[in-house]
N, C-alpha and C positions, 0 to 999 in steps of 0.2 A: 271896804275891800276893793284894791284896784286889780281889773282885769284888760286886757289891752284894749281902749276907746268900749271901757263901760266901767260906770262904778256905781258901786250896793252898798248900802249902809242901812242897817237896820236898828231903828230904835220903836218903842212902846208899841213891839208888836206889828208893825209896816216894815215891808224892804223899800226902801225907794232905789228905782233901777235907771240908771241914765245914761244913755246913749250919747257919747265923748267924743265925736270927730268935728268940733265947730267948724271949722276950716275950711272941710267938707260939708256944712249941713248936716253931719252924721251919716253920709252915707255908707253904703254896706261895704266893705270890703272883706276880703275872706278871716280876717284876723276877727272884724266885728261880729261876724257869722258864726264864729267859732265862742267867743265871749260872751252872747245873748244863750249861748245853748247850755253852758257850763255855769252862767248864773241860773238858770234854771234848774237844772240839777243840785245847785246846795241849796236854794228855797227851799226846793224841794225837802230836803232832806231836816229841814231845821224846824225845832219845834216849839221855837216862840216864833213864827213870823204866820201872823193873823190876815193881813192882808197885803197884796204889792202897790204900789204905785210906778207907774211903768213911764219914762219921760224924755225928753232931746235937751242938749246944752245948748248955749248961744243962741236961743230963741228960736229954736226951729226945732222940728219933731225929726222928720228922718228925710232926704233926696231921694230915696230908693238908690238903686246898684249902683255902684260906683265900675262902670262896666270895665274902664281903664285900666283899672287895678288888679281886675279878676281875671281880665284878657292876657294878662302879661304871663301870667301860669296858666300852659291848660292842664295841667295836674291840679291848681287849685279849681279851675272849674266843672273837672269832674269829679273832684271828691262833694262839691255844693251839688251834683246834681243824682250820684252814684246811689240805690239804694236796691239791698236782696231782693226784695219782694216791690210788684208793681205799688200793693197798698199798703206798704209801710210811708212812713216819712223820711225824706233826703233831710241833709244839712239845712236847707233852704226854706224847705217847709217846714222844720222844727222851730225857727226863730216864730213863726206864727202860731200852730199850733200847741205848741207846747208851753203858751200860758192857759191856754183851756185844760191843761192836764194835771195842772196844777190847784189840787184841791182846796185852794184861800181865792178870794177875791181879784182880780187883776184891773185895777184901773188905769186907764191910759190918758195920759193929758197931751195936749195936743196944742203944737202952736208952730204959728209959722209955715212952714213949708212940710207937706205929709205926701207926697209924691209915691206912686211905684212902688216897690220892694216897703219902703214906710206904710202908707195904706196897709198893706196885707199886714203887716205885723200889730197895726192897732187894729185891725178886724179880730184876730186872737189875743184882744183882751175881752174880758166882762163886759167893760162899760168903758164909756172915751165921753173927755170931757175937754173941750176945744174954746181956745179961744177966738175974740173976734174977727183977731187976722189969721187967722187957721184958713190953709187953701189945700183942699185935697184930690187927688186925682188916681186913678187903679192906669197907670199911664201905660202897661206893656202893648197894648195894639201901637198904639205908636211907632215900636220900633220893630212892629210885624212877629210880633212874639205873645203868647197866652198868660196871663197871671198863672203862675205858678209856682207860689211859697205857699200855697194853703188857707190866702185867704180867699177864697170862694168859699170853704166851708163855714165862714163866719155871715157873709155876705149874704149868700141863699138864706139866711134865718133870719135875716135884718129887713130885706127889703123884699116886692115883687120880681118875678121874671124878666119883665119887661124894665124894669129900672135897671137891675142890674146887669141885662145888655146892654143898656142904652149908657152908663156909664164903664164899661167894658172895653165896647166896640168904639166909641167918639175918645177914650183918654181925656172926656171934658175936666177940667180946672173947675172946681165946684170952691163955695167960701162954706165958715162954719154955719150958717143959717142953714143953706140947701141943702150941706150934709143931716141939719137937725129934721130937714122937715122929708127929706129922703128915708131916715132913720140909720144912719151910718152914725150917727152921734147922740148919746144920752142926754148932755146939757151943752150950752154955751153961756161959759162965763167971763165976765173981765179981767178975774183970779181962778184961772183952771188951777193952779197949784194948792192953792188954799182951800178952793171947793173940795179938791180931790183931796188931802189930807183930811179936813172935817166927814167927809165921806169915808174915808177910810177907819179914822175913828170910832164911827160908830159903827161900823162892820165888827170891827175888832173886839170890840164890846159885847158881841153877842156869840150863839154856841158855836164855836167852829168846827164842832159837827154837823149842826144842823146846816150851815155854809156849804160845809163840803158834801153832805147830802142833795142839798139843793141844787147847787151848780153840775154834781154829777148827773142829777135827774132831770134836770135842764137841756142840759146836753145831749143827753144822751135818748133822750124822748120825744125831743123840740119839730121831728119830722117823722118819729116812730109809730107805732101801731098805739090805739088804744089800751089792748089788751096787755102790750110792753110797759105803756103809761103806768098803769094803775098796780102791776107787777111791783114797778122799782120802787113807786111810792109807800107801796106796805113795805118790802124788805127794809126800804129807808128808815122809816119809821121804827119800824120794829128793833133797828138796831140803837136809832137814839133814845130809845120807849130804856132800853137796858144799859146805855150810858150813863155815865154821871155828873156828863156837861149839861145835861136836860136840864136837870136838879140847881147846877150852880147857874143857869140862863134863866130860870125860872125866880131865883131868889133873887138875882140881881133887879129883877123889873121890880121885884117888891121893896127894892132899897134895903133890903136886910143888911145892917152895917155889920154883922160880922162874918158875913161871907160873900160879900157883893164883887170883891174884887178878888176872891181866889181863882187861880187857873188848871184847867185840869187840861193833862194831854191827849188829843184828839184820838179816838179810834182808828183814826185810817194811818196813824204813826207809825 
């Protein structure tokens, strides 16, 4: 499915989601901003896609803003930044948070250039898996400006205080190593695309209940009260204890050949 400078194609249960402006490095213009939020929304809604893989064209992940672009309307730049409520999310912040809202897996692969407005967007995935020439930077001090698409809420759960002022405030160029040993990065591999498909695979393989339970409790707990902890954990439970994906995740681990590979659809459908 083409949507302007991104395309999804979804088979055996993976969207794979690719950010289309080579040219540009992929960077954001308001057309892209608008096509990362609208591929979100049919995942969303689809009920064979088990996990995403989230990814950049022409060897590169994303330049952040493409400011040129967005400058040239300031009607497009306040609808990117326009929102009812202080704590809801703008345009801008949706491109990042709104693959944590998405109840499947989000992996992001990373290569090349992950700059600015990119950074923040693979902070709201799951998991980021970079290759060796992967160079990333959270660049908005830079140009005297705050990250502000929403990835600081991925960032505060990744790393220390102090790290992530320190890459904040300096806009440093990190490679994939520093990102790994920071914890901005799950793995580095020499085939992010392939790790991240085999990784995706066996995601998909298992309950996508117990998936979307987990990443919701994850989330949703990762800086929360004890007492919240231990709350969403029974409700979780309790609802997959009454599912009947428990049942078919459970027979699958047993190799049962006559129901290993039936699928049921998820409760939060």
């Amino acid at each position: 499915m083409q949507h302007p400078h991104v395309t999804l194609t979804i088979a055996e249960g993976i969207a794979w989601v690719e950010l289309s402006r080579p040219e540009k490095y992929n960077a954001l213009n308001y057309a892209l901003f608008e096509s990362i939020v609208k591929v979100q929304r049919h995942i969303a809604k689809r009920r064979d896609v088990r996990a995403v893989i989230l990814s950049g064209s022409g060897g590169n992940f994303c330049s952040g803003l493409d400011v040129g672009s967005v400058m040239k309307s300031p009607m497009q730049a306040f609808k990117l930044l326009f929102k009812w409520l202080p704590g809801s999310a703008n345009l801008a912040q949706r491109v990042s948070i709104g693959w944590r809202r998405l109840p499947v897996p989000v992996i992001c692969v990373l290569e090349g250039i992950c700059y600015g407005g990119g950074t923040q967007i693979a902070l709201g995935a799951d998991m980021r898996i970079a290759a060796p020439d992967c160079r990333l930077s959270i660049m908005e001090a830079k140009w005297g400006l705050v990250p502000d698409m929403a990835g600081l809420v991925g960032l505060r759960e990744l790393v220390g205080k102090d790290v992530a002022m320190q890459l904040t405030m300096s806009a440093e160029v990190i490679d994939a190593e520093q990102a790994k040993a920071y914890g901005l990065v799950t793995q580095v591999s020499e085939a992010p695309r392939e790790a991240a498909e085999a990784l995706a695979l066996r995601l998909a393989n298992t309950s996508p209940d117990a998936n979307a339970a987990i990443k919701f409790s994850i989330n949703k707990s990762w800086r929360a009260s004890e007492r919240s902890l231990l709350a969403r954990e029974s409700l979780s439970q309790v609802r997959l204890l009454l599912g009947k994906n428990r049942v078919i995740a459970a027979l699958r681990q047993t190799k049962d050949p006559e129901r290993r590979y039936q699928v049921r659809q998820p409760w939060w459908r």
